[in-house]
C-alpha positions as CSV (number, residue, x, y, z in Angstrom):
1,X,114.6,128.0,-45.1
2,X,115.7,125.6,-48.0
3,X,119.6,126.4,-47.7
4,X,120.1,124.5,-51.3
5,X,117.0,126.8,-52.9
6,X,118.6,128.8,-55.7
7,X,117.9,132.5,-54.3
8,X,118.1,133.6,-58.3
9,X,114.9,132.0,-59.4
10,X,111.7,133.7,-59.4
11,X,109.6,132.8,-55.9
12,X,106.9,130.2,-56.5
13,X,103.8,131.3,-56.4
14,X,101.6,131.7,-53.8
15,X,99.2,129.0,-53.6
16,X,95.9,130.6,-54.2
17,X,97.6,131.9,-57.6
18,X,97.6,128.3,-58.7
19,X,95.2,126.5,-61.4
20,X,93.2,123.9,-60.1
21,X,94.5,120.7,-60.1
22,X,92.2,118.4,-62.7
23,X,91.8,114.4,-61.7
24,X,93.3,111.7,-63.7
25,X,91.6,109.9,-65.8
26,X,91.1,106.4,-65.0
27,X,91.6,103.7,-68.1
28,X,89.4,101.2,-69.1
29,X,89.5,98.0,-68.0
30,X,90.4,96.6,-71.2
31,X,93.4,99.2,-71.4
32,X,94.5,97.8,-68.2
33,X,94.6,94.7,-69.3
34,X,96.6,95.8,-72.9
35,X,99.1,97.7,-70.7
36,X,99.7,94.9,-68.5
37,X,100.1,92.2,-70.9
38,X,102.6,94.7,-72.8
39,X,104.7,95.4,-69.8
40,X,104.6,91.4,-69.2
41,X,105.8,91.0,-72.8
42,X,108.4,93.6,-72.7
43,X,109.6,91.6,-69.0
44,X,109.4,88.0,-70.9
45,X,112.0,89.7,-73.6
46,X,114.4,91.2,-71.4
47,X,115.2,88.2,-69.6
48,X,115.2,85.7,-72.7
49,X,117.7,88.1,-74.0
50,X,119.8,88.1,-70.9
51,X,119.6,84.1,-69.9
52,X,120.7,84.2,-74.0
53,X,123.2,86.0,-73.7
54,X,124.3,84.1,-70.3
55,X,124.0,80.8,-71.9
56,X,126.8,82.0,-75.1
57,X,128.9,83.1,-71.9
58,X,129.5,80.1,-70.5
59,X,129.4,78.5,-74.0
60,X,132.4,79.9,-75.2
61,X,134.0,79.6,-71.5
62,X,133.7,76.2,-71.6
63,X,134.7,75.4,-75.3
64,X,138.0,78.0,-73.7
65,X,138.7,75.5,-71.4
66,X,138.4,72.0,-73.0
67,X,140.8,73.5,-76.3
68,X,143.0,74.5,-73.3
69,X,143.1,70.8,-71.7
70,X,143.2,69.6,-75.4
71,X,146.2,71.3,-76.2
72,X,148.6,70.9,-73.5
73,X,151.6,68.5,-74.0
74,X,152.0,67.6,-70.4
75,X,149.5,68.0,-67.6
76,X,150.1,70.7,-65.7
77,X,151.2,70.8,-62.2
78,X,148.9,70.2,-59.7
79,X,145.6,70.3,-62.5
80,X,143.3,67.7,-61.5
81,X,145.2,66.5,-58.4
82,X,143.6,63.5,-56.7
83,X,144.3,61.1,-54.1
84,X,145.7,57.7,-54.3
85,X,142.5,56.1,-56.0
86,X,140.2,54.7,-53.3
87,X,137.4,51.7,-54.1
88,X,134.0,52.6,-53.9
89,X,131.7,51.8,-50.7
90,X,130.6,48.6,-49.9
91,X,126.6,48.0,-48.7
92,X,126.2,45.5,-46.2
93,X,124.1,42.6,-46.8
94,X,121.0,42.4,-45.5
95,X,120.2,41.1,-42.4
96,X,122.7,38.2,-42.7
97,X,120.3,37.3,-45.8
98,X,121.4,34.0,-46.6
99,X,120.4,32.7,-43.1
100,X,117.4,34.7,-42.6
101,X,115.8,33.7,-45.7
102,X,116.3,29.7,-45.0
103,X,114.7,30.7,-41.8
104,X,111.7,32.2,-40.3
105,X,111.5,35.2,-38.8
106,X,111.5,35.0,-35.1
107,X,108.5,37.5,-34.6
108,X,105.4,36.9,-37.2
109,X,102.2,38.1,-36.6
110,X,99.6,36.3,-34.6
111,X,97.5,36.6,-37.8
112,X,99.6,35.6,-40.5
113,X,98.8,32.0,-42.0
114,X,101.5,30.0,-42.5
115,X,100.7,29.8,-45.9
116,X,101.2,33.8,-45.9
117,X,104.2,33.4,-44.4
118,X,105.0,30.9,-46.9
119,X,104.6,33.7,-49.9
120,X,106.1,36.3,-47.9
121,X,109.6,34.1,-48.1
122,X,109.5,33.3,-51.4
123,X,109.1,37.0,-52.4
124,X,111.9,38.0,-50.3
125,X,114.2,35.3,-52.0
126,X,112.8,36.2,-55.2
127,X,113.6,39.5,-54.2
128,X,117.0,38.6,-53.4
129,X,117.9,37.0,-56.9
130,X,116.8,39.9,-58.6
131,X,118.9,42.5,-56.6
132,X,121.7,40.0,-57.2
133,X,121.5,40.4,-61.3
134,X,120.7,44.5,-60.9
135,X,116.8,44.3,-61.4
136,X,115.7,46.9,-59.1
137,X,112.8,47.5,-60.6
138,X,111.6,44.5,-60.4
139,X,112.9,44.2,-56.5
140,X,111.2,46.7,-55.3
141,X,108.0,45.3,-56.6
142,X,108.8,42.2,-54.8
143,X,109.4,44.3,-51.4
144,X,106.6,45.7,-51.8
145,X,104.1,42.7,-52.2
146,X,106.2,41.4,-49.0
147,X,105.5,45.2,-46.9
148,X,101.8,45.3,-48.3
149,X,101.4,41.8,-46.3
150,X,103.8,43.0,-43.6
151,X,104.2,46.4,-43.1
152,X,106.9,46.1,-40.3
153,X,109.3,43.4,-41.7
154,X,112.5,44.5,-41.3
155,X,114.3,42.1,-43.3
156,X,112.2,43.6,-46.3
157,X,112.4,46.9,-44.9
158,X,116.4,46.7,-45.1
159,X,116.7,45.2,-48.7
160,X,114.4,48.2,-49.6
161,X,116.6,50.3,-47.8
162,X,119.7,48.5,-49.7
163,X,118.0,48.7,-52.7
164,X,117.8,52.3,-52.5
165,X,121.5,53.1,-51.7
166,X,122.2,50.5,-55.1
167,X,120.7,52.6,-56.9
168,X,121.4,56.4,-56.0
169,X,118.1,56.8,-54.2
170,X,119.8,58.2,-50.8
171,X,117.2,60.2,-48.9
172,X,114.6,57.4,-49.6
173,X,117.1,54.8,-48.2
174,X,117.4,57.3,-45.2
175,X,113.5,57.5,-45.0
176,X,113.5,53.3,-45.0
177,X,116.4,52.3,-42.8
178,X,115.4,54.8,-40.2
179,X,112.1,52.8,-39.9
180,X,114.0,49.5,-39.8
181,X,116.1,51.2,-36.7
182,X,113.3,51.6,-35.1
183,X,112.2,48.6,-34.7
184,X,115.5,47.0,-34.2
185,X,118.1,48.9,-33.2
186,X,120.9,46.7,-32.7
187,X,120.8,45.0,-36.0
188,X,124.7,46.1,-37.5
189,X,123.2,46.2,-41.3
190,X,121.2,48.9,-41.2
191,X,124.0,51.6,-39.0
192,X,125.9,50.6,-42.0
193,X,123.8,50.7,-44.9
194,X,121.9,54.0,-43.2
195,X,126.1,55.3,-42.7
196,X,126.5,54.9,-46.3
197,X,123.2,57.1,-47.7
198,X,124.4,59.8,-45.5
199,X,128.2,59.5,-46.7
200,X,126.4,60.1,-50.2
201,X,124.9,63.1,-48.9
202,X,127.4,64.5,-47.5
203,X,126.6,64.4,-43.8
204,X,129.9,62.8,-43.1
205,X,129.4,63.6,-39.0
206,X,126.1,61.5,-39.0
207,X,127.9,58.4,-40.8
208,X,131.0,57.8,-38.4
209,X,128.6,58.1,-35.1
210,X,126.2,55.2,-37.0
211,X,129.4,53.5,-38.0
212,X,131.2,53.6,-34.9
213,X,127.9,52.4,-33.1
214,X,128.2,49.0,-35.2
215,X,131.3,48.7,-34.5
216,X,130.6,48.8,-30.7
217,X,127.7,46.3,-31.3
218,X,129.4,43.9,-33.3
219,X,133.2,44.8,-33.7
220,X,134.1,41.7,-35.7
221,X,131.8,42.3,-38.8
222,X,134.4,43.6,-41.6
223,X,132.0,45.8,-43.5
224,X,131.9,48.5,-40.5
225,X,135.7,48.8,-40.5
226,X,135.6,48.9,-44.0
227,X,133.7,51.9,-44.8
228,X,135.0,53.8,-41.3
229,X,138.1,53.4,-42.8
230,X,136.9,54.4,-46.1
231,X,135.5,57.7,-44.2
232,X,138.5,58.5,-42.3
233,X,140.5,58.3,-45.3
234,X,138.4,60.9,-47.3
235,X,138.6,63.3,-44.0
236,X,142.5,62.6,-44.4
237,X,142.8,61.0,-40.9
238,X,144.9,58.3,-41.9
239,X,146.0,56.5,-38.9
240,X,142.6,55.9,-38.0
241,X,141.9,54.4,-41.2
242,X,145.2,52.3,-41.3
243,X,143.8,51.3,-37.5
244,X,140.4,49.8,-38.8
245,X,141.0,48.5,-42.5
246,X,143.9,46.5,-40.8
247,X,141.1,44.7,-39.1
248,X,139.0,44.5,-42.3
249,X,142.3,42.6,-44.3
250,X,142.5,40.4,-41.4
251,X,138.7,39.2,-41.4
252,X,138.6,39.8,-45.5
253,X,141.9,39.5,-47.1
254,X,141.0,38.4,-50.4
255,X,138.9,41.5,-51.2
256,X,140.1,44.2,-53.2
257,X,138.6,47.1,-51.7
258,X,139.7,46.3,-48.0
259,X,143.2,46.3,-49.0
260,X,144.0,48.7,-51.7
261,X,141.9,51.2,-49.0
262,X,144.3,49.9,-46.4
263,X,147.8,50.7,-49.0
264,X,146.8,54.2,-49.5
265,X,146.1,54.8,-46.2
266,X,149.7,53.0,-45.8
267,X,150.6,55.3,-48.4
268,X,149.3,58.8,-47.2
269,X,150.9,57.5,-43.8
270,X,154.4,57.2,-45.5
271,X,154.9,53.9,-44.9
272,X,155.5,53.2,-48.2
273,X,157.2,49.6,-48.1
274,X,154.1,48.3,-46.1
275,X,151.3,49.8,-48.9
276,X,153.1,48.9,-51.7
277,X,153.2,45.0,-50.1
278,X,149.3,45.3,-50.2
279,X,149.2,47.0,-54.1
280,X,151.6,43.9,-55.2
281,X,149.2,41.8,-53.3
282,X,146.4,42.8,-55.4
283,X,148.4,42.9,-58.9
284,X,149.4,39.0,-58.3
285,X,146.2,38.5,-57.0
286,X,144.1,41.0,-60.1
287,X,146.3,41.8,-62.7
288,X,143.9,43.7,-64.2
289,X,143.0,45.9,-62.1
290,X,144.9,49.3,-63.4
291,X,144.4,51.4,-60.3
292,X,146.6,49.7,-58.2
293,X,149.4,50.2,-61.2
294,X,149.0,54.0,-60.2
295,X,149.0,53.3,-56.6
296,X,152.1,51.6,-56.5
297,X,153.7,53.6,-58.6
298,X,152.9,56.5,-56.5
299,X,154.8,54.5,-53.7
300,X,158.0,54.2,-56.0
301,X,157.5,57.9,-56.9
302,X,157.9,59.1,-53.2
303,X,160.7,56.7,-52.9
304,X,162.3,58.1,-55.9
305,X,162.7,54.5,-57.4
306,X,161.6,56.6,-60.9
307,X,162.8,53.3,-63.2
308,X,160.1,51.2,-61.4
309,X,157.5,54.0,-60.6
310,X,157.7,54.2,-64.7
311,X,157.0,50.8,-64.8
312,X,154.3,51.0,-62.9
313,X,152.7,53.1,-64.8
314,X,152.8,51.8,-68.6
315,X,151.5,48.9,-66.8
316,X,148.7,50.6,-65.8
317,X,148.2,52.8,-68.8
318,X,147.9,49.6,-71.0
319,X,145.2,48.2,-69.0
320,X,143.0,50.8,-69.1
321,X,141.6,53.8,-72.1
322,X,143.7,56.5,-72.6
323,X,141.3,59.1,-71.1
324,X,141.2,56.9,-67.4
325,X,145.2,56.5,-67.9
326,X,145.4,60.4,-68.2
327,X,143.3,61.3,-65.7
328,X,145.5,59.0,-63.1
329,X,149.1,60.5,-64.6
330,X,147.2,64.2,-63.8
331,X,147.6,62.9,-60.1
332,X,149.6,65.3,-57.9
333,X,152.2,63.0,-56.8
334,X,153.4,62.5,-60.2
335,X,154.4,66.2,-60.0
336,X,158.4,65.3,-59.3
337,X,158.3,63.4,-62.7
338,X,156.6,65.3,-65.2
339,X,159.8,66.6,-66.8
340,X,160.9,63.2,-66.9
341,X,161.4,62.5,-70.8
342,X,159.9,58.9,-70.2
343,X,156.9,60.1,-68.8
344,X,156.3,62.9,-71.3
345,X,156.5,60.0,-73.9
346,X,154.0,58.0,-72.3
347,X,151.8,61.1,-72.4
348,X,152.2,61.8,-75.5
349,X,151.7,58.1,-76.8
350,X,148.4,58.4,-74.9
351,X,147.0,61.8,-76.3
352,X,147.8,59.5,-79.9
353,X,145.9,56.2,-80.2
354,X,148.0,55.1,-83.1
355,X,150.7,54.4,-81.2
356,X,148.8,53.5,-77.9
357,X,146.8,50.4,-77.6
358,X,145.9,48.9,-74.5
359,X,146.0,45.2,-73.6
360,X,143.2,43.4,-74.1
361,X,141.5,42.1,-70.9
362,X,142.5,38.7,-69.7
């Protein structure tokens, strides 16, 4: 028994008291075909309307925002906190490519005519030059002739692979260098190089084993420390960092990159007299170069030297735009000197370009 049947309505009836039940009529094909195209219509609408209506969302959202950043006086605390700025990654060269392309390769094919061989080096070189002045297009093509003559050649195979990382290309530099690893897998360039397309992708686990691996195979080439340290840094281990771009300065110490990495690993470390040795080192050395303005005054800042961290950074500001001198004062670490009525004039000077003009470059 149905307990939820109401017991007031009248019973059904039986079944022989019912009519007949008459079939359906089927459409026609062509009404199929009208309903469908209808109901495919009617589908199409709704979700125009609703990706519409989406889009005007985030519209408005983001127009919220940017008149919120637009209109703040001082940046606020903590928005847009960064690191001490760190230098971009380095790409190894090639296969030590300024002696393997005055030399020949130790293994050539049986078959390959000298004068083949001949052609094959003067397209690498060619090759070379072009990567040099930023024509990848024209690279590749170059490679390519080479690989089409030599399928195997690893020099080519790792300036393709180079090439790649150059320019943004990273899973077909994976694809490349993989090949070249193959085939030789002790040569130092490619762990690097194939480190550096899977730092760009993220797999951050897969780079430090192929880094640490050149290390072990060559430990005095500077470009493995360099971007081990560089990876540490990111994953905030900064001792380790400190550890190998200490070795990259000593092998390296005129480039930029290996030491402003090494000061804010210094930095992060709190050993502030020691980075901010390596950012003056780099300001003597590139005056130019506004970053390391930040960077040391970020040193001064933690010090609480606020006359000099100051300094620092109207030194910086006027040697880059206003928007990149903005972006470093929205730094975290400037948080202790916001209220600062120095520093809110230097913001305000910046959010006004008649009164802020930065220094020509020298």
């Amino acid at each position: 028994m149905d307990e939820h049947r109401d017991i007031y309505t009248k019973p059904a009836a039986k079944p022989e008291d019912k009519a007949p039940a008459l079939p359906a009529p089927e459409p026609a094909p062509a009404d199929l075909r009208a309903m469908t195209r209808r109901r495919t219509t009617y589908s199409m609408a709704l979700m125009i309307l609703l990706l519409a209506g989406a889009a005007l969302y985030f519209f408005f959202e983001e127009q919220g925002r940017k008149d919120d950043e637009d209109s703040m006086d001082v940046p606020r605390t903590g928005r847009g906190a960064r690191t001490a700025t760190v230098a971009s990654i380095p790409v190894a060269p090639t296969d030590e490519l300024a002696i393997a392309l005055d030399q020949p390769p130790r293994q050539v094919p049986a078959d390959m005519p000298p004068q083949r061989l001949a052609e094959v080096m003067a397209l690498l070189r060619d090759a070379n030059s072009l990567m040099s002045n930023k024509d990848w297009d024209a690279a590749e093509s170059r490679i390519r002739q080479v690989l089409s003559m030599w399928p195997d050649m690893n020099t080519a195979l790792r300036m393709l692979g180079a090439l790649y990382i150059q320019r943004g290309q990273f899973d077909q530099a994976i694809i490349i260098l993989e090949r070249a690893l193959q085939a030789d897998p002790f040569n130092v360039d490619t762990f690097v190089n194939l480190a550096i397309a899977h730092m760009q992708r993220g797999r951050l686990e897969r780079a430090e084993d192929l880094l640490l691996t050149a290390v072990q195979i060559r430990p005095d080439i500077a470009v493995s420390h360099i971007n081990i340290g560089l990876l540490y840094i990111l994953w905030g281990r900064y001792d380790q960092a400190a550890e190998h771009l200490q070795i990259a300065v000593q092998r390296m110490p005129d480039n930029p990159s290996v030491r402003n990495n090494l000061g804010v690993a210094l930095l992060r470390l709190g050993r502030h007299i020691e980075a901010r040795e390596h950012f003056r080192h780099l300001i003597n050395r590139q005056p130019d170069r506004a970053e390391t303005y930040f960077n040391a005054a970020i040193t001064y800042v933690l010090d609480r030297d606020f006359e000099e961290a100051m300094s620092m950074l109207r030194q910086g500001a006027s040697r880059c735009s206003p928007v990149d001198a903005r972006r470093h004062l929205m730094d975290s670490d400037f948080d202790s000197i916001r209220d600062l009525p120095e520093f809110r004039t230097l913001w305000s000077e910046l959010t006004d370009p008649r009164v802020f003009q930065p220094q020509p470059s020298s």
